[in-house]
Legacy VTK file of the C-alpha trace (Angstrom):
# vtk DataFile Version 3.0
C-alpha trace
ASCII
DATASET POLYDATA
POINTS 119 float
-41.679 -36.249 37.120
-41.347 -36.889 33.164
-43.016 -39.068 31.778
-42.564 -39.980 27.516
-44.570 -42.349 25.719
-43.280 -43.446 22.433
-45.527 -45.528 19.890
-45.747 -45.862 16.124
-48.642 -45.449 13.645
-48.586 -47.640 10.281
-50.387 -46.288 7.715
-52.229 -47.670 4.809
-52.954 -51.025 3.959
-49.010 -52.584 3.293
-47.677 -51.797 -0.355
-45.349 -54.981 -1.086
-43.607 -55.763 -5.032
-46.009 -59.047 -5.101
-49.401 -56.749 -4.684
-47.728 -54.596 -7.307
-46.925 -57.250 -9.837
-50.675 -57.818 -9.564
-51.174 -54.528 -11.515
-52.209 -55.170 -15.165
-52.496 -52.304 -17.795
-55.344 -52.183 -19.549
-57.095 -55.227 -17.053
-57.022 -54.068 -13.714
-59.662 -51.528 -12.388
-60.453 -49.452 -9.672
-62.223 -51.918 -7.375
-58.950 -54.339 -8.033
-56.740 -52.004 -6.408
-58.765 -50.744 -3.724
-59.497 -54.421 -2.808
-55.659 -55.040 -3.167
-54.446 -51.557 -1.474
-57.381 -50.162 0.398
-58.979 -46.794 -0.066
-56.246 -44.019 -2.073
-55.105 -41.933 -0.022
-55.967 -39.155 -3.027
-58.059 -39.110 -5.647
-57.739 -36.729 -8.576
-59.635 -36.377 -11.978
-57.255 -35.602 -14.418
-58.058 -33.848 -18.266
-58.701 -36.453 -20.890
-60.521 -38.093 -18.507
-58.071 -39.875 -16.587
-57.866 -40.254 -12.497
-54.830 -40.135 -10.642
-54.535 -42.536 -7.471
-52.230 -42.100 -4.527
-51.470 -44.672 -1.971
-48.988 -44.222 0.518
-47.699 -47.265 3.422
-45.790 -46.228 6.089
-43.951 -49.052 8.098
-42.490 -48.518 12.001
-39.279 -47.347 12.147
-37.135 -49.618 14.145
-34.933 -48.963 17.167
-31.775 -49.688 15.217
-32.245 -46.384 13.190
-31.803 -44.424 16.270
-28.026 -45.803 17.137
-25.574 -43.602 15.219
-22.691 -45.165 12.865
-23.866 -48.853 13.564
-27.458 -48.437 13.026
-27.205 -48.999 9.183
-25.358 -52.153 9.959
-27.966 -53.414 12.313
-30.365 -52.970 9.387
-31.339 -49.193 9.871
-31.158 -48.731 6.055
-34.411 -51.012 5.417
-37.331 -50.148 3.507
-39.984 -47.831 5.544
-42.178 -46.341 3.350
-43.466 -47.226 -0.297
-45.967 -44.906 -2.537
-48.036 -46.047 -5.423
-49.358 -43.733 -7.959
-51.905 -45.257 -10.720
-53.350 -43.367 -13.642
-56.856 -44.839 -14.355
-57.961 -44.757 -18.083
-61.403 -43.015 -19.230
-62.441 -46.986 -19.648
-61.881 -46.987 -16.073
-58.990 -49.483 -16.158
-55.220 -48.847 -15.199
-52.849 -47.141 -17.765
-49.947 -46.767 -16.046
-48.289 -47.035 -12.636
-44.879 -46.370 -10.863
-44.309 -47.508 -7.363
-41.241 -46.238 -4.909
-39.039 -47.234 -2.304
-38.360 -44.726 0.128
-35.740 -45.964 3.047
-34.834 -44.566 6.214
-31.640 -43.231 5.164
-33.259 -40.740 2.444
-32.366 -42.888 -0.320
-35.562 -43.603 -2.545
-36.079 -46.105 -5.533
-37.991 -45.931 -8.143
-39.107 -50.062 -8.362
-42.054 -50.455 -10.796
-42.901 -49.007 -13.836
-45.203 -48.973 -16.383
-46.376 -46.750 -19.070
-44.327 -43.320 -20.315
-43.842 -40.543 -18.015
-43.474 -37.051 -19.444
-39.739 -35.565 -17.831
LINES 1 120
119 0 1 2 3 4 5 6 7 8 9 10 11 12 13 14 15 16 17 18 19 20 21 22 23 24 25 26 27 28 29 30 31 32 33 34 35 36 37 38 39 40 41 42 43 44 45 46 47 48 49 50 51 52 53 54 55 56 57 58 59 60 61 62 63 64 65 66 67 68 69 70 71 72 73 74 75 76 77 78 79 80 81 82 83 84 85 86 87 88 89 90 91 92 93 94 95 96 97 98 99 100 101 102 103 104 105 106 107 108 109 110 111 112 113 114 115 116 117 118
């Protein structure tokens, strides 16, 4: 006999555009955002004295993602994952921050953005 189990695992502490909107440049610390977001998932010190912060939320993916051709129109294209990356300043207080989408079809969106980004 066969058995399967099947289960799901969210994880982080949920990333949502109003906890983003929070963020504010040049106000917000570290302590804000880990009392917002939870522990980073990584933690890098960066030249210049800047820190790098990672956060990562990873939501169930639903049944309707499994049914081929109609899943997408049973709402298999919804959000499942976002990421939040923060640059701390040496005055230990945000600088700049960019937040994605990803979605269960592979499609991901960039969604928040602040501060310059070198291409």
């Amino acid at each position: 006999m066969l058995v399967c189990l099947t289960s799901y695992a969210a994880a982080g502490v949920s990333i949502t555009q109003e906890k983003v909107s929070q963020i504010r440049p040049g106000q917000t610390t570290e302590e804000d955002l880990v009392r917002t977001f939870g522990s980073p998932a990584t933690k890098t010190v960066c030249p210049e004295g800047e820190t790098s912060l990672d956060w990562f939320y990873t939501a169930p993916i639903s049944a309707q993602n499994y049914i081929p051709i109609i899943g997408p129109a049973l709402g298999g294209t919804q959000v499942k994952a976002w990421e939040l990356w923060v640059v701390m300043g040496w005055n230990g207080k945000v600088r700049r921050y960019i937040a994605y989408q990803h979605y269960a079809n592979g499609e991901t969106k960039r969604h928040i953005e602040y501060g310059h980004y070198a291409h």
